[in-house]
PDB file of N, CA, C and O in Angstrom:
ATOM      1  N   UNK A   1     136.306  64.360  67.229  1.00  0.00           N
ATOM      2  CA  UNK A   1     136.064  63.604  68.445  1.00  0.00           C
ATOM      3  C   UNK A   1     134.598  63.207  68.506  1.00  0.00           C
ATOM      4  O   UNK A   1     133.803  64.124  68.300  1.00  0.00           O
ATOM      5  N   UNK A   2     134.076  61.942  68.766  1.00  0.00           N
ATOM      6  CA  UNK A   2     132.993  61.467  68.603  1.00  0.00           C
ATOM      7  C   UNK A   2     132.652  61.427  70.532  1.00  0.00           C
ATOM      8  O   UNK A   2     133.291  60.936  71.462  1.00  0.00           O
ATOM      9  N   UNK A   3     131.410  62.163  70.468  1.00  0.00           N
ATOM     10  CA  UNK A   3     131.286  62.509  72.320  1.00  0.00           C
ATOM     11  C   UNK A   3     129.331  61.581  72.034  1.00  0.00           C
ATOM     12  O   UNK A   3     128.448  61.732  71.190  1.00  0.00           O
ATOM     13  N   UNK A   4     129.453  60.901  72.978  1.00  0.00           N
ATOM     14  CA  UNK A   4     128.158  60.016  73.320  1.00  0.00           C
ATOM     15  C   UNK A   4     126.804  60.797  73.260  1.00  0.00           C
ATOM     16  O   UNK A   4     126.883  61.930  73.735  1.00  0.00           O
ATOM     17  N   UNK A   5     125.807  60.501  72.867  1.00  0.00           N
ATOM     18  CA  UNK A   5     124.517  61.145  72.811  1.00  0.00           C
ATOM     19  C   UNK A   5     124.232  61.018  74.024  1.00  0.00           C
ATOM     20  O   UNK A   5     124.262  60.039  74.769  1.00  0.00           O
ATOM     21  N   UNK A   6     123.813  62.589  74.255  1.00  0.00           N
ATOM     22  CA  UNK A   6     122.770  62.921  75.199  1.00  0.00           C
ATOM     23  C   UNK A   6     121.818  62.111  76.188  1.00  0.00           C
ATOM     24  O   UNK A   6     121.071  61.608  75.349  1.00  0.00           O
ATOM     25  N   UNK A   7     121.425  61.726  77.223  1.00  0.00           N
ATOM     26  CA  UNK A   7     120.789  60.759  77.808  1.00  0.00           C
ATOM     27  C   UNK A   7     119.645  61.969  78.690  1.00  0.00           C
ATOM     28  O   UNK A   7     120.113  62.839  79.424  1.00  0.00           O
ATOM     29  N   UNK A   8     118.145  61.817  78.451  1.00  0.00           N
ATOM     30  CA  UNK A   8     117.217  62.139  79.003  1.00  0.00           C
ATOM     31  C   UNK A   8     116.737  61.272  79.866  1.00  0.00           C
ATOM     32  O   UNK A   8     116.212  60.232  79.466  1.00  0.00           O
ATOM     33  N   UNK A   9     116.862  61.613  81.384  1.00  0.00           N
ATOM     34  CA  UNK A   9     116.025  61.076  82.519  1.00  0.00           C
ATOM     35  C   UNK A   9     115.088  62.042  82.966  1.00  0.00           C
ATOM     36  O   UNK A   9     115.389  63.235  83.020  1.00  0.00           O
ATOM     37  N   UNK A  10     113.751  61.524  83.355  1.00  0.00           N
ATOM     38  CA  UNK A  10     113.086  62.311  84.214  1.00  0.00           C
ATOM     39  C   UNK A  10     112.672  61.308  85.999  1.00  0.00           C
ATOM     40  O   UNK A  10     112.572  60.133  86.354  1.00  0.00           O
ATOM     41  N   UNK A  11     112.577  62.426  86.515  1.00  0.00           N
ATOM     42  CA  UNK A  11     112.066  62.119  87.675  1.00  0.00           C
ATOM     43  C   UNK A  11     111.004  63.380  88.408  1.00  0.00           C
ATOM     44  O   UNK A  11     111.107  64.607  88.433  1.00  0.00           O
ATOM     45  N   UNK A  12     109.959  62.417  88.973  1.00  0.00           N
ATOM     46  CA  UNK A  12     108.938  63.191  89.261  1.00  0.00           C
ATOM     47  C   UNK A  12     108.690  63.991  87.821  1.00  0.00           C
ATOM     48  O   UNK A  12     108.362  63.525  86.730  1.00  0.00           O
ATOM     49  N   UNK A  13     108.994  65.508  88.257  1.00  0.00           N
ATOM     50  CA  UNK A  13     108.281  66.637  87.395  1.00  0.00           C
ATOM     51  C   UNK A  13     109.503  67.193  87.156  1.00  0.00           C
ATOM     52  O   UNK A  13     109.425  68.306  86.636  1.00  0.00           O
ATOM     53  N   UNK A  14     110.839  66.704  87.406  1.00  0.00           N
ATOM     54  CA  UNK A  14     111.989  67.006  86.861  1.00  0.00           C
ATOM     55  C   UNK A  14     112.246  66.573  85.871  1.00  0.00           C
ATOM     56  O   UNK A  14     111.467  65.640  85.675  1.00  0.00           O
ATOM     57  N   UNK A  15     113.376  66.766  84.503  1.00  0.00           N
ATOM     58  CA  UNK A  15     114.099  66.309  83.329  1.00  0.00           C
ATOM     59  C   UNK A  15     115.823  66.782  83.796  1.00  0.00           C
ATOM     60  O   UNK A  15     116.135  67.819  84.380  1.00  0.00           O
ATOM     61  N   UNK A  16     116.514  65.965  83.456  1.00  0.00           N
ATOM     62  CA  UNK A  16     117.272  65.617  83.870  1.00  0.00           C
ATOM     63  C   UNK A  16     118.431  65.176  82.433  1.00  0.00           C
ATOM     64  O   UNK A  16     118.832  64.015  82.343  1.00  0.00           O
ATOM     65  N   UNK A  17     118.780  66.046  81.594  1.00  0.00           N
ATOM     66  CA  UNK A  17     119.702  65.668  80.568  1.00  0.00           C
ATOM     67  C   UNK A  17     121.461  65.541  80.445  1.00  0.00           C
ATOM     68  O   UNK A  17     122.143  66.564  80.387  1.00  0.00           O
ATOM     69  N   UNK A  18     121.938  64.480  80.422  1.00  0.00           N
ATOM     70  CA  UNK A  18     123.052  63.713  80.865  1.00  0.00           C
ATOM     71  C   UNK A  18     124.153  63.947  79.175  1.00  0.00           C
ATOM     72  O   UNK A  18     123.943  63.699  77.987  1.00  0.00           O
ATOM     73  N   UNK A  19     124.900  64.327  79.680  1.00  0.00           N
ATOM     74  CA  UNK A  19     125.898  64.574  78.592  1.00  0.00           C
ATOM     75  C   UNK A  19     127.686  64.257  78.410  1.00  0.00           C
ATOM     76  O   UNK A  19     128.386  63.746  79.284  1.00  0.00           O
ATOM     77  N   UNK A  20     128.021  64.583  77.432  1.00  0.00           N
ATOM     78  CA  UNK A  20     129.690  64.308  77.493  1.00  0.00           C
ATOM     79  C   UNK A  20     130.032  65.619  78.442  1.00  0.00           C
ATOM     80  O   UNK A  20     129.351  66.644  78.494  1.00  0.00           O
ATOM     81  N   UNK A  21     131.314  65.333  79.221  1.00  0.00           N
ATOM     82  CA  UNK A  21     131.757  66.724  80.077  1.00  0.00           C
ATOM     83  C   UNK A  21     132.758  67.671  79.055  1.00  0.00           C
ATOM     84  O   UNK A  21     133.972  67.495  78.953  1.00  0.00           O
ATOM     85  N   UNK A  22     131.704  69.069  78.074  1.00  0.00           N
ATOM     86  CA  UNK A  22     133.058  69.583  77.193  1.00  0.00           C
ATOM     87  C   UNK A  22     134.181  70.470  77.707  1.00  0.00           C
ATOM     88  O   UNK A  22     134.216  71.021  78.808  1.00  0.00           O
ATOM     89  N   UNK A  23     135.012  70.519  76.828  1.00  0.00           N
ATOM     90  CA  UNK A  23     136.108  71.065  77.050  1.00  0.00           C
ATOM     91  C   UNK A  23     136.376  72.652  76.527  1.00  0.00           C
ATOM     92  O   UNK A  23     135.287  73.119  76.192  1.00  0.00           O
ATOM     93  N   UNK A  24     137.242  73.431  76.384  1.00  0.00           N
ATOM     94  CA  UNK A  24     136.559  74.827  76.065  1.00  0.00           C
ATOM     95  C   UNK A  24     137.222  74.683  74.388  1.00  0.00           C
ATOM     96  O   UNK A  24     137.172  75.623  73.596  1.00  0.00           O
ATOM     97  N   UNK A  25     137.681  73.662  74.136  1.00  0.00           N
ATOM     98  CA  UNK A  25     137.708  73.244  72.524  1.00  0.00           C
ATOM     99  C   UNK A  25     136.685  72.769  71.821  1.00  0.00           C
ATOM    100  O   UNK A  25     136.570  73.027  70.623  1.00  0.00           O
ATOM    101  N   UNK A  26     135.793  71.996  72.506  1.00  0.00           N
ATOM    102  CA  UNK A  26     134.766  71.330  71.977  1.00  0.00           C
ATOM    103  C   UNK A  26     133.523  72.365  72.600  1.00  0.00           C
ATOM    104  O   UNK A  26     132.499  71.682  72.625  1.00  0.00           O
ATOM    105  N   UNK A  27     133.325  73.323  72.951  1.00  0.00           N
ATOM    106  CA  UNK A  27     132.471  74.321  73.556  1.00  0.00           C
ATOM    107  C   UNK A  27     131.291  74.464  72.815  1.00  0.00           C
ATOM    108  O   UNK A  27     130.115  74.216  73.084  1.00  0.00           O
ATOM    109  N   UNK A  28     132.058  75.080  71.461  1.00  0.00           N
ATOM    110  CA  UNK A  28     130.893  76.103  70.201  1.00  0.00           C
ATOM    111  C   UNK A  28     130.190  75.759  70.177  1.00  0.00           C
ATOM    112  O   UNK A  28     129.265  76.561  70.300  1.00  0.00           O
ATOM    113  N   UNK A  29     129.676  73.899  69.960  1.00  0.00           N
ATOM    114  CA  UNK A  29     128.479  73.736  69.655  1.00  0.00           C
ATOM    115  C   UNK A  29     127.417  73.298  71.011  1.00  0.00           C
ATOM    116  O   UNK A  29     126.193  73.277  70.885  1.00  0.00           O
ATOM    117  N   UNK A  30     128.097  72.979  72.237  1.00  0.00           N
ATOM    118  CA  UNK A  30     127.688  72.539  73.264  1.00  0.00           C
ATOM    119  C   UNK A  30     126.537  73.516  73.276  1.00  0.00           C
ATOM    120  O   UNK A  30     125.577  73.094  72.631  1.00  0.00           O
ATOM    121  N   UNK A  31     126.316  75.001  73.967  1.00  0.00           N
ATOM    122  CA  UNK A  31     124.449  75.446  74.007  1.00  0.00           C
ATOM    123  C   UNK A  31     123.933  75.114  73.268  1.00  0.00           C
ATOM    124  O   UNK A  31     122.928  74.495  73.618  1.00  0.00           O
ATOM    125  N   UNK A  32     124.171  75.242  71.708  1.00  0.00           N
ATOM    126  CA  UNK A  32     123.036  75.079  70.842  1.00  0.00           C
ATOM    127  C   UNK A  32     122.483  73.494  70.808  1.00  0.00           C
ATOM    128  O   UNK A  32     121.476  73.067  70.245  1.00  0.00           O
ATOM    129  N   UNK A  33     123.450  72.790  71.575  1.00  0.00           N
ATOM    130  CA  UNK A  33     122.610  71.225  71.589  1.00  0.00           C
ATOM    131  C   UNK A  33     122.036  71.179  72.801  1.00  0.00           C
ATOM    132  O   UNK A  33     120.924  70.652  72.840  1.00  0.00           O
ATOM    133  N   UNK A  34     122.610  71.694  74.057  1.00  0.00           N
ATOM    134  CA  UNK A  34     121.605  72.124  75.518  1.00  0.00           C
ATOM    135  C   UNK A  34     120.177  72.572  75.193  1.00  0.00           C
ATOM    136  O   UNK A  34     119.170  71.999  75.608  1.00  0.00           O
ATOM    137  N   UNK A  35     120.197  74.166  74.038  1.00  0.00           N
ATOM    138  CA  UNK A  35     118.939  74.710  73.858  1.00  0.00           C
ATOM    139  C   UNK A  35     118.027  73.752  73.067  1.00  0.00           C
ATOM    140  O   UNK A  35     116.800  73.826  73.143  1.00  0.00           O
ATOM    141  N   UNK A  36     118.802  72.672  72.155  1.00  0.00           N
ATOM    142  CA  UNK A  36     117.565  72.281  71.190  1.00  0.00           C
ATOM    143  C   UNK A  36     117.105  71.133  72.289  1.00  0.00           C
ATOM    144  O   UNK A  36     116.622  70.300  71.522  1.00  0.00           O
ATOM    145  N   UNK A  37     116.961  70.581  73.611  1.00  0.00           N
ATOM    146  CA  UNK A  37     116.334  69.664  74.416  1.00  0.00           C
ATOM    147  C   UNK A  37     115.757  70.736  75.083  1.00  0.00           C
ATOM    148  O   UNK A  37     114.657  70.383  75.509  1.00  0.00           O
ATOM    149  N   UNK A  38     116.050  72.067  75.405  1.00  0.00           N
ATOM    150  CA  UNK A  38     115.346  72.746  76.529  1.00  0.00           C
ATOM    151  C   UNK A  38     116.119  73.420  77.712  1.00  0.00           C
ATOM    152  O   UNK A  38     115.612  74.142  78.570  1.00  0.00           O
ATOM    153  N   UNK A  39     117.128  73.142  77.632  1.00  0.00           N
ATOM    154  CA  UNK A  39     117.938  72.941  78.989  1.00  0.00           C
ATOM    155  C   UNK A  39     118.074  74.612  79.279  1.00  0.00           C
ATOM    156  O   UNK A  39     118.406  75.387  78.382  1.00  0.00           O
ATOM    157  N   UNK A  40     117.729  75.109  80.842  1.00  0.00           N
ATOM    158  CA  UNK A  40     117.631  76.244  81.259  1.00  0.00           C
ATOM    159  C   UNK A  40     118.742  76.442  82.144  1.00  0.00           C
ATOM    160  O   UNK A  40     119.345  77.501  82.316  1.00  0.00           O
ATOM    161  N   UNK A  41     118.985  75.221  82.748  1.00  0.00           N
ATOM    162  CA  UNK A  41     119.990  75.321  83.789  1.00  0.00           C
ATOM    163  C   UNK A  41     120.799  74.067  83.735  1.00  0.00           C
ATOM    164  O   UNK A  41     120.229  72.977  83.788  1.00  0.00           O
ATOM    165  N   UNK A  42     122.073  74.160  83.635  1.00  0.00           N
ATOM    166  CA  UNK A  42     123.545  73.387  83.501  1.00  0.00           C
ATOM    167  C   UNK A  42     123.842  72.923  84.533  1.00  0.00           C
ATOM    168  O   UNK A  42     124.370  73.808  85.207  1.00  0.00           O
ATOM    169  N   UNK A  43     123.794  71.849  85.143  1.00  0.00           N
ATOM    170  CA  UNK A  43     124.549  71.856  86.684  1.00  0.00           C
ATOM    171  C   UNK A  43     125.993  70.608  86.095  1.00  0.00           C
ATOM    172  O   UNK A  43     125.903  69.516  85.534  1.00  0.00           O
ATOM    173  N   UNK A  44     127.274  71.451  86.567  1.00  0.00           N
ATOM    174  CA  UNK A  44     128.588  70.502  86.671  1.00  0.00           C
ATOM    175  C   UNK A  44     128.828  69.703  87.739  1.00  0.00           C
ATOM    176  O   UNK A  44     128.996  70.261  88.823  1.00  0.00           O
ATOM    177  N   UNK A  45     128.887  68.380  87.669  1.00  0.00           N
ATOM    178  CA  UNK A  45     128.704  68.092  88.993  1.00  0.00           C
ATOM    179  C   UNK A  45     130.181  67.495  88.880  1.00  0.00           C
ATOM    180  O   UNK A  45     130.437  66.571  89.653  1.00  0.00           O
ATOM    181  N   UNK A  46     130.879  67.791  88.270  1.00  0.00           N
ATOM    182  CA  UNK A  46     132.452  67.060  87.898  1.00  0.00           C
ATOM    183  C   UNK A  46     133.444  68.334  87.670  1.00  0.00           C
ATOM    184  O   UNK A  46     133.099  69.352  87.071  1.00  0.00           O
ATOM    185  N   UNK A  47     134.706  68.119  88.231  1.00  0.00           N
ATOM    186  CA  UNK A  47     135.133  69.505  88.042  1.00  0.00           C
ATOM    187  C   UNK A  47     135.271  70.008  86.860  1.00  0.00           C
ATOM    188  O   UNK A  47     135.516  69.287  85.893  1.00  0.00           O
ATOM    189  N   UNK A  48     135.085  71.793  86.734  1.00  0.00           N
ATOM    190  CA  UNK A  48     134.661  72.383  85.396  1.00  0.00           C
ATOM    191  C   UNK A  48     135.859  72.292  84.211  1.00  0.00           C
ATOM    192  O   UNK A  48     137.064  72.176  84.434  1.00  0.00           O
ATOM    193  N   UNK A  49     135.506  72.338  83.499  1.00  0.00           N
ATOM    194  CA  UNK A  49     136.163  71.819  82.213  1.00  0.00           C
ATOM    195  C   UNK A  49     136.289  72.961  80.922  1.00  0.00           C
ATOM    196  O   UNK A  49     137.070  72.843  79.978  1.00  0.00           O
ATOM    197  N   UNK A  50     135.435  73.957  81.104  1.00  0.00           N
ATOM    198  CA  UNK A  50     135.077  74.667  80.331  1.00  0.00           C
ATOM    199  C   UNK A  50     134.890  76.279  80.795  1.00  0.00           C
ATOM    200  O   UNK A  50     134.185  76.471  81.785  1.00  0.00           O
ATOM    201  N   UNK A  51     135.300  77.076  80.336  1.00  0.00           N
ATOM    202  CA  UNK A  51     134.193  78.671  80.706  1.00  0.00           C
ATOM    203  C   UNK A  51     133.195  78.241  80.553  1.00  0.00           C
ATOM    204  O   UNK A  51     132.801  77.461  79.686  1.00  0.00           O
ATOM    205  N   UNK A  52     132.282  79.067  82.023  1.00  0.00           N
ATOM    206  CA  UNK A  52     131.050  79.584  81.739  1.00  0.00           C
ATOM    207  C   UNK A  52     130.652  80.761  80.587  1.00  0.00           C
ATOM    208  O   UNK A  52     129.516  80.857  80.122  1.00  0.00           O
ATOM    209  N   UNK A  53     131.675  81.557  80.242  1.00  0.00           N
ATOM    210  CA  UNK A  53     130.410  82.680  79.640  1.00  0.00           C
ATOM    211  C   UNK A  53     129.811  82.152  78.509  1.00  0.00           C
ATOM    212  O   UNK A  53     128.704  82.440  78.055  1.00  0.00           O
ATOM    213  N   UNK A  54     130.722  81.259  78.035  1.00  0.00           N
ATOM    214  CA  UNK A  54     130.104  81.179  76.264  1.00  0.00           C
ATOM    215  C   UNK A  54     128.288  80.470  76.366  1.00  0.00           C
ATOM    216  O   UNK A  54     127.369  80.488  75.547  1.00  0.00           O
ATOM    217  N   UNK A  55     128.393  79.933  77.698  1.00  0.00           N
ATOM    218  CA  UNK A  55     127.188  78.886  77.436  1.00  0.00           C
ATOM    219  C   UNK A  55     126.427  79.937  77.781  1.00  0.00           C
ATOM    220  O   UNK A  55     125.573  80.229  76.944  1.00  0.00           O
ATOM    221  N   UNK A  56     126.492  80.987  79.322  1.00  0.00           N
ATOM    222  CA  UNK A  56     125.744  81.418  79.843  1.00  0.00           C
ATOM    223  C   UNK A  56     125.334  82.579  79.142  1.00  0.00           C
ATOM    224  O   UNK A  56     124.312  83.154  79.516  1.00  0.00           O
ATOM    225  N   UNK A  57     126.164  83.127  77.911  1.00  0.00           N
ATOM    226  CA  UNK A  57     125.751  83.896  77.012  1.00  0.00           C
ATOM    227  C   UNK A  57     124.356  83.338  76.243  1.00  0.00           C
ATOM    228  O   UNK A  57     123.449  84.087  75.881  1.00  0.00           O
ATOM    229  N   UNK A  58     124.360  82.405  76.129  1.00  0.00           N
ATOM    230  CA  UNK A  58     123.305  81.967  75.324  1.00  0.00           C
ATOM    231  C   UNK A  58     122.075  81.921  76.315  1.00  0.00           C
ATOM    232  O   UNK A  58     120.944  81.832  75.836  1.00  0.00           O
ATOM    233  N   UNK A  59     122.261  81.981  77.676  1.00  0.00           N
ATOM    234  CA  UNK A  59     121.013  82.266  78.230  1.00  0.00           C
ATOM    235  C   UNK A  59     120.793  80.784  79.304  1.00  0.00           C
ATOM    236  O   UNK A  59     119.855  80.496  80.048  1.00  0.00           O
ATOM    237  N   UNK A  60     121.663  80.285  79.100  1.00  0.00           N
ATOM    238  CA  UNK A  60     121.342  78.852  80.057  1.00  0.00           C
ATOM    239  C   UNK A  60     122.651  79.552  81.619  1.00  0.00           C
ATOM    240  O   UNK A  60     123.643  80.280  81.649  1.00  0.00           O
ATOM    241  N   UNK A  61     121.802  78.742  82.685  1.00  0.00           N
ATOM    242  CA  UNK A  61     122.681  79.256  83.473  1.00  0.00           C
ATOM    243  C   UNK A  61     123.136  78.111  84.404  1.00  0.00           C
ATOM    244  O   UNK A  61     122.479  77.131  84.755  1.00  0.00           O
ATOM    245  N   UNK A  62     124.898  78.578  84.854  1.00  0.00           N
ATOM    246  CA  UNK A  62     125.474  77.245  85.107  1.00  0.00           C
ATOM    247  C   UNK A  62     125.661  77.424  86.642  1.00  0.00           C
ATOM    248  O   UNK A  62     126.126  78.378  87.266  1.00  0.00           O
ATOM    249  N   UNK A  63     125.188  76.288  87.051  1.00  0.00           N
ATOM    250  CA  UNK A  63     125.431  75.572  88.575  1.00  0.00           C
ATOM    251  C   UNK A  63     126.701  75.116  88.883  1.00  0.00           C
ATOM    252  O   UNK A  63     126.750  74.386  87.892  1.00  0.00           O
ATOM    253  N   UNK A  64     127.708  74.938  89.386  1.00  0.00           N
ATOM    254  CA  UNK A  64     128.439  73.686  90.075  1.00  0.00           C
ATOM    255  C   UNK A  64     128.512  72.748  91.262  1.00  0.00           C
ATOM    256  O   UNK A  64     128.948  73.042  92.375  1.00  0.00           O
ATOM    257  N   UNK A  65     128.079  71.707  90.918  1.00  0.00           N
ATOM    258  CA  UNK A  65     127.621  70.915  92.353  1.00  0.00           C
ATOM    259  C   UNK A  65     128.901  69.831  92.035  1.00  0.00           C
ATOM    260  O   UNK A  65     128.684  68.713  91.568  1.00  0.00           O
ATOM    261  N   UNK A  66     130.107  70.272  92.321  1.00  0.00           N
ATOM    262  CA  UNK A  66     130.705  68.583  91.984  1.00  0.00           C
ATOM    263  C   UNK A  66     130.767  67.781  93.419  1.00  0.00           C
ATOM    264  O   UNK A  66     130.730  68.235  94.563  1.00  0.00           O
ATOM    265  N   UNK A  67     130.873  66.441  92.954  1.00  0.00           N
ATOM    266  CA  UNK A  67     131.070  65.371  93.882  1.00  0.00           C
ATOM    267  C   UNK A  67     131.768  64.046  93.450  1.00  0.00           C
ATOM    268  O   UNK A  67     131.079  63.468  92.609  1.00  0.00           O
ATOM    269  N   UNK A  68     132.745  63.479  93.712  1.00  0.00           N
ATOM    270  CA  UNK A  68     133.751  62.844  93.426  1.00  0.00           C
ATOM    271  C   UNK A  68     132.716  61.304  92.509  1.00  0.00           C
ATOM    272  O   UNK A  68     131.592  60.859  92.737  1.00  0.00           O
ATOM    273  N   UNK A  69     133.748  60.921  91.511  1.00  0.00           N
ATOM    274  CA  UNK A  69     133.153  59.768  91.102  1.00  0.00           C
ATOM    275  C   UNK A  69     132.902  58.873  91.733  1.00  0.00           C
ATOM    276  O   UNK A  69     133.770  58.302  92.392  1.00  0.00           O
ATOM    277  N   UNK A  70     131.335  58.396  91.711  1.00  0.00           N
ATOM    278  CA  UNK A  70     131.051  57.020  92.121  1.00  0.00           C
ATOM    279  C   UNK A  70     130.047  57.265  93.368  1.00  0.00           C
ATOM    280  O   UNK A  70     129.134  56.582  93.832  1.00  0.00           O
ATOM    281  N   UNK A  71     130.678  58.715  93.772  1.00  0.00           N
ATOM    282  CA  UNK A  71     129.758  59.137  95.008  1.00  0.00           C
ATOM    283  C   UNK A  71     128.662  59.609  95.300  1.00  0.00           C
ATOM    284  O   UNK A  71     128.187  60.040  94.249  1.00  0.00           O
ATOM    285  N   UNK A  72     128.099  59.750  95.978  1.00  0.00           N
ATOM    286  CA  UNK A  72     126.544  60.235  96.162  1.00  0.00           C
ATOM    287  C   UNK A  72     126.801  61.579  96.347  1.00  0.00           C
ATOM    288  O   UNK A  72     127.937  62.047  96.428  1.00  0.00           O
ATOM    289  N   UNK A  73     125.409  62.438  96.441  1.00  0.00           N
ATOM    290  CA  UNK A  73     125.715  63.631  96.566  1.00  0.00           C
ATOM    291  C   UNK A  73     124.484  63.644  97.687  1.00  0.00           C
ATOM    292  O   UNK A  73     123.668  62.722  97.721  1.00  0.00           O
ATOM    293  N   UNK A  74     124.425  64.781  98.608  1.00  0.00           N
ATOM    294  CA  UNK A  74     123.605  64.432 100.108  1.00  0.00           C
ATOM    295  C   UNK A  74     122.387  65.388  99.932  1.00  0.00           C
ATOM    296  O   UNK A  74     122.333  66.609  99.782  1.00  0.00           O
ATOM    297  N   UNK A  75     121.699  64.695  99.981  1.00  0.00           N
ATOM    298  CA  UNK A  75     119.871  65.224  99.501  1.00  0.00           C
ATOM    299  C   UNK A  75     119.584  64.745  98.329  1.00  0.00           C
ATOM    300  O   UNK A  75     118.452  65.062  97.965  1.00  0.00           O
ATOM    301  N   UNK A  76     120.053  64.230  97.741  1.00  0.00           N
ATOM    302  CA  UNK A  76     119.287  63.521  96.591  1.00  0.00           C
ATOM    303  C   UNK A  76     118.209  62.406  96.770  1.00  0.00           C
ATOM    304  O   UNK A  76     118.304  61.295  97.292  1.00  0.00           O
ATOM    305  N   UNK A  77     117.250  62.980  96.232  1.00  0.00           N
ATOM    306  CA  UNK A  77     115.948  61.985  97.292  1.00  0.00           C
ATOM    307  C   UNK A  77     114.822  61.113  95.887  1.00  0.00           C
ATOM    308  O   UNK A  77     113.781  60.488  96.086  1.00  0.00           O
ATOM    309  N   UNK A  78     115.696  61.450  94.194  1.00  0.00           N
ATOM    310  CA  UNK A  78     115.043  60.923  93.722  1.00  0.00           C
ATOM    311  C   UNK A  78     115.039  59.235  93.315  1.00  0.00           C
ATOM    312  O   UNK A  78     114.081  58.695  92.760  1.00  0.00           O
ATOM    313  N   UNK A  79     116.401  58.471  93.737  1.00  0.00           N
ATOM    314  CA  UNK A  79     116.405  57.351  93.394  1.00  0.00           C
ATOM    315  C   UNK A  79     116.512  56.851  95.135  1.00  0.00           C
ATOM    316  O   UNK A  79     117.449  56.106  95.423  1.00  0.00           O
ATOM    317  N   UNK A  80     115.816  57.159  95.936  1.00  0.00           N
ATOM    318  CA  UNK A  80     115.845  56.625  97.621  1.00  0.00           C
ATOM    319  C   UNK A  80     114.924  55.286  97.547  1.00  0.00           C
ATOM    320  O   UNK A  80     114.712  54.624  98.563  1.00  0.00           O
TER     321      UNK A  80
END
């Protein structure tokens, strides 16, 4: 399965790395491509798709903020 490269945004003093949503088939390699950009913290903002432990084993830790496609999410104050 061919899954889209990675997309880095920053805002302000935030980074912000944008990815395919995996599945717990396509998992194995998902941290080790999170860790090689940096990524400390995971946020799902789409419903989860995957276990947490395998990623959070590796030391990154996962958020869930979902919010329906297309929609805003309330406090987001970096593209205002």
């Amino acid at each position: 399965m061919n899954c889209p490269a990675p997309v880095e945004i920053s805002c302000d003093n935030m980074r912000f790395l944008v990815t395919h949503n995996p599945t717990n088939a396509t998992l194995n390699k998902f941290p080790e491509k999170l860790k090689k950009y940096g990524v400390t913290t995971l946020v799902r903002v789409c419903d989860a798709t995957h276990d947490k432990a395998p990623v959070e084993k590796e030391g990154i830790h996962i958020l869930d903020w979902p919010f329906d496609d297309g929609g805003t999410c309330a406090g987001c104050t970096c593209f205002d």
